[in-house]
LUMLUMMAR-738434 format. One record per atom (N, C-alpha, C, CB): residue number from 1; chain; atom name; z, x, y. Coordinates in Angstrom, 3 decimals, padded with zeros to 6 digits, m for minus. Each point is the difference from the previous one (the first is absolute). Glycine has a CB too. Layout:
REM LUMLUMMAR-738434
REC   n chain atom        z        x        y
REC NUM     A   CA        Z        X        Y
...
END
This chain:
REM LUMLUMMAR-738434
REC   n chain atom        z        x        y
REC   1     A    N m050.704 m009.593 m022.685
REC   1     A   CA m000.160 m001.382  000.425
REC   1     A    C m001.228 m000.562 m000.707
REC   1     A   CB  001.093  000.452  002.267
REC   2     A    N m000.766 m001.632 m003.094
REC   2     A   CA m001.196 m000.385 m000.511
REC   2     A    C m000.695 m001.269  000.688
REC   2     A   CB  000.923  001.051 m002.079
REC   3     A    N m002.160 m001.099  002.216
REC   3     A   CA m001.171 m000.982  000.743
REC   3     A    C  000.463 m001.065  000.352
REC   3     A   CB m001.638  000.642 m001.113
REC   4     A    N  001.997 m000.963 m000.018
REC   4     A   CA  000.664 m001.200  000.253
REC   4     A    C  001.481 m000.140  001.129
REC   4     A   CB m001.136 m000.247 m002.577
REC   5     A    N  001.779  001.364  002.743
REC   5     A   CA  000.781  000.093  000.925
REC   5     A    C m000.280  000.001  001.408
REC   5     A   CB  000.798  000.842 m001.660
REC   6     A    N m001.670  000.570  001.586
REC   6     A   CA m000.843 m000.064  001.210
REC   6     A    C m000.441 m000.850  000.800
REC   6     A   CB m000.370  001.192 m000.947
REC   7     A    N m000.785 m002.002  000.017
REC   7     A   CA m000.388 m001.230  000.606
REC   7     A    C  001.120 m000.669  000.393
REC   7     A   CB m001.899 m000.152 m001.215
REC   8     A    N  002.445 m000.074  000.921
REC   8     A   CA  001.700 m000.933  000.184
REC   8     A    C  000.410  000.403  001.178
REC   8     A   CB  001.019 m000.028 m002.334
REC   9     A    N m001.015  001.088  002.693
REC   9     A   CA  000.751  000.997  001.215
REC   9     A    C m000.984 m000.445  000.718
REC   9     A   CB  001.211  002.263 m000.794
REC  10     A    N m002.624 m001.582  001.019
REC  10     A   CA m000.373 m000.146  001.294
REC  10     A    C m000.887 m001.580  000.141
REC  10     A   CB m000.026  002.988  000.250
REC  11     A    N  000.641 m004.011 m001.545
REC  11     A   CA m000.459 m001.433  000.710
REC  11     A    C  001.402 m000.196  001.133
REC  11     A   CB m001.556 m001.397 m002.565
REC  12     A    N  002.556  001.522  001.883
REC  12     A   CA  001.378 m000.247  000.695
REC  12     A    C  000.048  000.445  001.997
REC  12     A   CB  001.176  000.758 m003.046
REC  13     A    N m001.684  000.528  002.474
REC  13     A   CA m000.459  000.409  001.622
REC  13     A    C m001.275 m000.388  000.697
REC  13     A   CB  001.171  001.848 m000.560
REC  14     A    N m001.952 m001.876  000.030
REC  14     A   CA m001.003 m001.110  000.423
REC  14     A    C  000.166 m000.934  000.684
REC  14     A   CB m000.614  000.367 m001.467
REC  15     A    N  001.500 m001.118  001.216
REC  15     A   CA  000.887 m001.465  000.122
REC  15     A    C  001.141  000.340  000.853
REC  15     A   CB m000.501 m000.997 m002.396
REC  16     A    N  000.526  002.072  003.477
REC  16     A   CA  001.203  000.016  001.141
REC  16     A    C  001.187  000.594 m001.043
REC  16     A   CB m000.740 m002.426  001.850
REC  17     A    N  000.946  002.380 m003.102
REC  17     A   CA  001.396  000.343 m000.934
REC  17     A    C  000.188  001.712  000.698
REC  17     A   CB m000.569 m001.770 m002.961
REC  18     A    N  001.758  001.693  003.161
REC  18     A   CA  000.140  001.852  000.212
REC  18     A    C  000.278 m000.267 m001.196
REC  18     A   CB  000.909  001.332  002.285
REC  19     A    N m001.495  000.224 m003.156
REC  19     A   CA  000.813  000.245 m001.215
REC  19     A    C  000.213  001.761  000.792
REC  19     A   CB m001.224 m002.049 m002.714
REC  20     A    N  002.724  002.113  001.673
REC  20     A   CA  000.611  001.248  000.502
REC  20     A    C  000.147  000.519 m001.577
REC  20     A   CB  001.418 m000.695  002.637
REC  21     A    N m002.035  002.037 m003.196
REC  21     A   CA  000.704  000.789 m000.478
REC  21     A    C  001.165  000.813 m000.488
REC  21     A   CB m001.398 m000.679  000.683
REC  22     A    N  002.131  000.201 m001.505
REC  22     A   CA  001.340  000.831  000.141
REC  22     A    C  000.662  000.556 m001.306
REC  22     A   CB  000.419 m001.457  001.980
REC  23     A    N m000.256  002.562 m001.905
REC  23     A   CA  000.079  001.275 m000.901
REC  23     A    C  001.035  000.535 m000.168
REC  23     A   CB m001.706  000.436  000.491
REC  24     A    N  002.458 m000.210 m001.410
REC  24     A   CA  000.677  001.428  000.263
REC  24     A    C m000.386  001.518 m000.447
REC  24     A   CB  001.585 m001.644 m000.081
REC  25     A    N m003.125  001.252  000.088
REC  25     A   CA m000.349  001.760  000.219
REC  25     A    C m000.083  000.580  001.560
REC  25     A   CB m001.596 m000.201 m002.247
REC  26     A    N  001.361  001.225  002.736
REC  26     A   CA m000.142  000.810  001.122
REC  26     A    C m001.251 m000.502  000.191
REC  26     A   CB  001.428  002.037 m000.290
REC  27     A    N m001.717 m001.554  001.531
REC  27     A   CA m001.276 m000.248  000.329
REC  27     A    C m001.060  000.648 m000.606
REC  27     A   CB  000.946 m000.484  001.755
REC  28     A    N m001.138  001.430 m001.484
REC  28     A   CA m000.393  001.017 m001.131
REC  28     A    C m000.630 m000.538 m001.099
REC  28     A   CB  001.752  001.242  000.554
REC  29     A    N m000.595 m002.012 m001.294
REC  29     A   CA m000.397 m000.426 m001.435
REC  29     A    C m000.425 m001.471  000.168
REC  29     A   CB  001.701  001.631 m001.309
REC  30     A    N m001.930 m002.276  002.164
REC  30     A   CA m000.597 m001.299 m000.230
REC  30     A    C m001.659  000.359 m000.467
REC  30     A   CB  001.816 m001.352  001.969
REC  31     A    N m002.360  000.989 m003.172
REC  31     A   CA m001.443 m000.003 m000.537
REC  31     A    C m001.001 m000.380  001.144
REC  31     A   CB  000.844 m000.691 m002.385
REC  32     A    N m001.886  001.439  002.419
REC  32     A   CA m001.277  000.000  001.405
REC  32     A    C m000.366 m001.826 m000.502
REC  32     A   CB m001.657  003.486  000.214
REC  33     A    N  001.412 m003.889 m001.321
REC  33     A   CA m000.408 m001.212  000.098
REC  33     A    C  000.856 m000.955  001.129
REC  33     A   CB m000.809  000.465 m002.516
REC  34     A    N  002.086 m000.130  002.091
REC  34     A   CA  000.937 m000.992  000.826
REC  34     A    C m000.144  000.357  002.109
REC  34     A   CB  002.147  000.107 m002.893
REC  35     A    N m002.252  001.114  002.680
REC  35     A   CA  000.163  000.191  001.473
REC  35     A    C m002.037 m000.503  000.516
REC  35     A   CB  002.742  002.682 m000.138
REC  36     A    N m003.651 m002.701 m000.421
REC  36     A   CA m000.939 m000.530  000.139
REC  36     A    C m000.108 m001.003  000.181
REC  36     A   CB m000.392  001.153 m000.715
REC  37     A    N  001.032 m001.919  000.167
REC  37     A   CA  000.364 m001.830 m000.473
REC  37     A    C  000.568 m000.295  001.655
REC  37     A   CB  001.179 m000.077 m003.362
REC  38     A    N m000.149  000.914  003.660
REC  38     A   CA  000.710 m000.264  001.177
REC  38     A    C m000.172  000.521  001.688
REC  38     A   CB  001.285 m000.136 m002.121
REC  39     A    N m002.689  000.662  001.800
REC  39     A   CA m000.110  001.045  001.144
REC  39     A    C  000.651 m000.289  000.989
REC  39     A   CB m001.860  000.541 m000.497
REC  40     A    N  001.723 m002.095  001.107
REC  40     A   CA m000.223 m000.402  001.237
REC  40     A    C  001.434 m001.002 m000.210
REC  40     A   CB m003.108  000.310  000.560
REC  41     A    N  004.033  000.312 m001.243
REC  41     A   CA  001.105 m000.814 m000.221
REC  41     A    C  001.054  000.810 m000.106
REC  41     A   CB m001.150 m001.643 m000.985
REC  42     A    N  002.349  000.927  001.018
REC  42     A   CA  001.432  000.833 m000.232
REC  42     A    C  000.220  000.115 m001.888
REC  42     A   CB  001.375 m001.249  002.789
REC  43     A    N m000.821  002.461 m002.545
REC  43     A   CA  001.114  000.418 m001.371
REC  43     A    C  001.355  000.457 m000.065
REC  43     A   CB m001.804  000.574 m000.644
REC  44     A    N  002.245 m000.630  000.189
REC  44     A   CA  001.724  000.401 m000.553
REC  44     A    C  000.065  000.336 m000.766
REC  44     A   CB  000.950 m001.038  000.542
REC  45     A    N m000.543  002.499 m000.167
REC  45     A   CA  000.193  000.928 m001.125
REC  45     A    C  001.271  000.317 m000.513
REC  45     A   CB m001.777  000.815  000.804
REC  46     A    N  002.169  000.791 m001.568
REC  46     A   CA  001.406  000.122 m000.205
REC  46     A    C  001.121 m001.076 m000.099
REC  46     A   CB m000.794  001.778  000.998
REC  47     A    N  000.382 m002.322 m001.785
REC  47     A   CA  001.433 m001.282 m000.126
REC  47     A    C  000.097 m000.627  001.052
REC  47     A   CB  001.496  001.124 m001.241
REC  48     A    N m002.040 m001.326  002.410
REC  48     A   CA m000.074 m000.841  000.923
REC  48     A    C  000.659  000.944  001.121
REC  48     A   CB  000.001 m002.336 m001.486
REC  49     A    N m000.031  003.378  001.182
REC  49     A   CA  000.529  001.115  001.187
REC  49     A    C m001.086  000.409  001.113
REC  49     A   CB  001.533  001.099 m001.873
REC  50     A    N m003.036 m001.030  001.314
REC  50     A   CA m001.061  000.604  001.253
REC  50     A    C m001.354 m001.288 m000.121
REC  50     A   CB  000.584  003.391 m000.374
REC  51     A    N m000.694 m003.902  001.716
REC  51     A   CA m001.249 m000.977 m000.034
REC  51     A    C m000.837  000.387  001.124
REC  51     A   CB  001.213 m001.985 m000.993
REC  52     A    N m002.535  001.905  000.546
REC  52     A   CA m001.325  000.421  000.835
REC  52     A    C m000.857 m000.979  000.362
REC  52     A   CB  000.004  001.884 m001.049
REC  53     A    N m000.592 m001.950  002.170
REC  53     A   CA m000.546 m000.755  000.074
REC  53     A    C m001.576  000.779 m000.229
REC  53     A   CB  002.052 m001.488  001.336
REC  54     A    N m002.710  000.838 m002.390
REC  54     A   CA m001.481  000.767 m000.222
REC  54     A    C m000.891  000.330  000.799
REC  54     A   CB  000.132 m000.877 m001.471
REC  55     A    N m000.490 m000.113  002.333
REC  55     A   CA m000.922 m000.305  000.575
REC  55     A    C  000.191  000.992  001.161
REC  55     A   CB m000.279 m002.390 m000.963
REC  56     A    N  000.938  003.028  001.083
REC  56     A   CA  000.261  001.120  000.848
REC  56     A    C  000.774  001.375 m000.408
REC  56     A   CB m000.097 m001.926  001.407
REC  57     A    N  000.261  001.656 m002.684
REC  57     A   CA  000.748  001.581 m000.631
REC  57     A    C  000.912  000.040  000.738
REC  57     A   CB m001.675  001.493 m000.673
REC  58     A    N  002.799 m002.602  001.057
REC  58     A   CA  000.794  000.214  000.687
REC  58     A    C  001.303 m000.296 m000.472
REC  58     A   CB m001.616 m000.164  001.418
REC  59     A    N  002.800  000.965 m001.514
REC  59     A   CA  000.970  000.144 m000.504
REC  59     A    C  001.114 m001.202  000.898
REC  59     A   CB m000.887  002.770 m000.897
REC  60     A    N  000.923 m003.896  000.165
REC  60     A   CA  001.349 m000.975  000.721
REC  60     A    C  001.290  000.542  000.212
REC  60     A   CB m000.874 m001.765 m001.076
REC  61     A    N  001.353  001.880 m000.231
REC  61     A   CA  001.389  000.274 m000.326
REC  61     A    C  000.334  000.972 m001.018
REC  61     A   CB  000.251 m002.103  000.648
REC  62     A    N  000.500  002.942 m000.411
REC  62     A   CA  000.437  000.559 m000.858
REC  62     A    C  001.573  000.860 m000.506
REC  62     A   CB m002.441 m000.349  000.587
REC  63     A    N  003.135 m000.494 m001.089
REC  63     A   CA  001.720 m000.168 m000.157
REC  63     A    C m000.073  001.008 m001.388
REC  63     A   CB  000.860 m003.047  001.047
REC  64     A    N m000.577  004.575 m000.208
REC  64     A   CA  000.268  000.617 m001.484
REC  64     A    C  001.528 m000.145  000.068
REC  64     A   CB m002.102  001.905 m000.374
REC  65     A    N  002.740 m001.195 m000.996
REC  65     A   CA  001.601  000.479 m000.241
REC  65     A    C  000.560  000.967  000.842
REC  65     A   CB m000.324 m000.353 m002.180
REC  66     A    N  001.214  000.240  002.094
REC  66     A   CA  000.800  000.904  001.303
REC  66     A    C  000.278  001.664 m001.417
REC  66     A   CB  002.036 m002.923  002.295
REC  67     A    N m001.840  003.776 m001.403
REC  67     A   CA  000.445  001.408 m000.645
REC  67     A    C  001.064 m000.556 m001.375
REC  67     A   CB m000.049  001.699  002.769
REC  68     A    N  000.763 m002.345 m001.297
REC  68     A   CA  001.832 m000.097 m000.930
REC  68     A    C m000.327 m000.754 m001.026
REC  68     A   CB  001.896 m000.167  001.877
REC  69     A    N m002.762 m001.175 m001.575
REC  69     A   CA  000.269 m001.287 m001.479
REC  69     A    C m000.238  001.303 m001.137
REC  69     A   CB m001.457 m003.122  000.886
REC  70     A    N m000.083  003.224 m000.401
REC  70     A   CA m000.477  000.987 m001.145
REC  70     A    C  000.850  001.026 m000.916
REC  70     A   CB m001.739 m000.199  001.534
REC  71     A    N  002.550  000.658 m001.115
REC  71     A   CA  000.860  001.014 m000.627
REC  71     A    C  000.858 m000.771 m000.704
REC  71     A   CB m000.135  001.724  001.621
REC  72     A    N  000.695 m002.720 m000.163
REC  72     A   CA  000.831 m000.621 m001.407
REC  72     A    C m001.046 m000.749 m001.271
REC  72     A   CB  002.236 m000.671  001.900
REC  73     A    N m002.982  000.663 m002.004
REC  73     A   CA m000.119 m001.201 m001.389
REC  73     A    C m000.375  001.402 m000.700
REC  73     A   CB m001.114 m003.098  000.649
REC  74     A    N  000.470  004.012 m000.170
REC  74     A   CA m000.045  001.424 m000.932
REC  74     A    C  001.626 m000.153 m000.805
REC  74     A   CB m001.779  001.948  002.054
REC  75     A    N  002.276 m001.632 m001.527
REC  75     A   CA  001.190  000.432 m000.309
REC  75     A    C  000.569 m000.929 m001.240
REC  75     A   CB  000.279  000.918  002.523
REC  76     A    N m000.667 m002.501 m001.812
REC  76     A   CA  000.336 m000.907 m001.120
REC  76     A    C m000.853 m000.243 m001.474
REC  76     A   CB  000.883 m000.986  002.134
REC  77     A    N m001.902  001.636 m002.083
REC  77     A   CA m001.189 m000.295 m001.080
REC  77     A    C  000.181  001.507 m000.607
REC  77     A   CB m002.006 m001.955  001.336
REC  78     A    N  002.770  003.277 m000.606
REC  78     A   CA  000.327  000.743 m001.275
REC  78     A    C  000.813 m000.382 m001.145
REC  78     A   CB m000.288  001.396  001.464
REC  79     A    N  001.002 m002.420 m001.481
REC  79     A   CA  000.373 m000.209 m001.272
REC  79     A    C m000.634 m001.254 m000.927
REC  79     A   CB  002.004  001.141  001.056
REC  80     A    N m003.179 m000.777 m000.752
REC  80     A   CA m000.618 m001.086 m001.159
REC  80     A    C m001.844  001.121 m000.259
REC  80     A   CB  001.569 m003.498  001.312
REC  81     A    N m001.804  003.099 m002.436
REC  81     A   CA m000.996  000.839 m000.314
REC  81     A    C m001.289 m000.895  000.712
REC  81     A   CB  001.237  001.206 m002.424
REC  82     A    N m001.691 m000.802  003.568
REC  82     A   CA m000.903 m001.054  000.419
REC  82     A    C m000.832  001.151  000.401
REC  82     A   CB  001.297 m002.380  000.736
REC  83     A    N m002.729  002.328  000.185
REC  83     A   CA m000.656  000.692  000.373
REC  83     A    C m000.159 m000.171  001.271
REC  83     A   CB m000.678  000.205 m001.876
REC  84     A    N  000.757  000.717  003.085
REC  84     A   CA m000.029 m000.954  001.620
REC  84     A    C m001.219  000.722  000.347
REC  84     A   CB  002.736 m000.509  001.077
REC  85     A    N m003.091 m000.429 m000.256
REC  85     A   CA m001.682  000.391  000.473
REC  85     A    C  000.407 m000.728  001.768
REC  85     A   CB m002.185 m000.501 m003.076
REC  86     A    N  001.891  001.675  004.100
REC  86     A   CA  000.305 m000.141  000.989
REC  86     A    C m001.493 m000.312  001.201
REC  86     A   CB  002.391  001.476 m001.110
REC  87     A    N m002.843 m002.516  001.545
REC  87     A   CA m000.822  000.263  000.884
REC  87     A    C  000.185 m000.259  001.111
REC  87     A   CB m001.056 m000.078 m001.305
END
């Protein structure tokens, strides 16, 4: 995030704006700058599958894949040369 963003972000919140975060990395992988930026705020992570609320390390929601979808799209992505990365 460059300064100029930053500043941008926390005038916005400054000013009553919720700004929300939203990723499709894991939680995990959101960069410490960003979760710093947001302590005291919500994020959305995983493609919009898990959201936290910061300000309490507290887990909102979280809509993983079922066993079955999962297998099936396995099943459907063996015939293409792709790489699957499961979290």
């Amino acid at each position: 995030v460059t300064k100029k963003v930053k500043n941008s972000i926390e005038k916005a919140m400054n000013s009553g704006i919720v700004v929300v975060p939203v990723t499709g990395r894991p939680f995990y992988g959101v960069p410490t700058q960003i979760l710093d930026l947001f302590e005291d705020s919500y994020i959305i992570t995983s493609n919009g599958a898990v959201s936290y609320y910061m300000g309490k390390k507290e887990l909102i929601n979280n809509i993983p894949i079922s066993q079955e979808h999962a297998l099936e799209l396995f099943q459907i992505l063996e015939e293409f040369d792709v790489i699957i990365e499961v979290f």
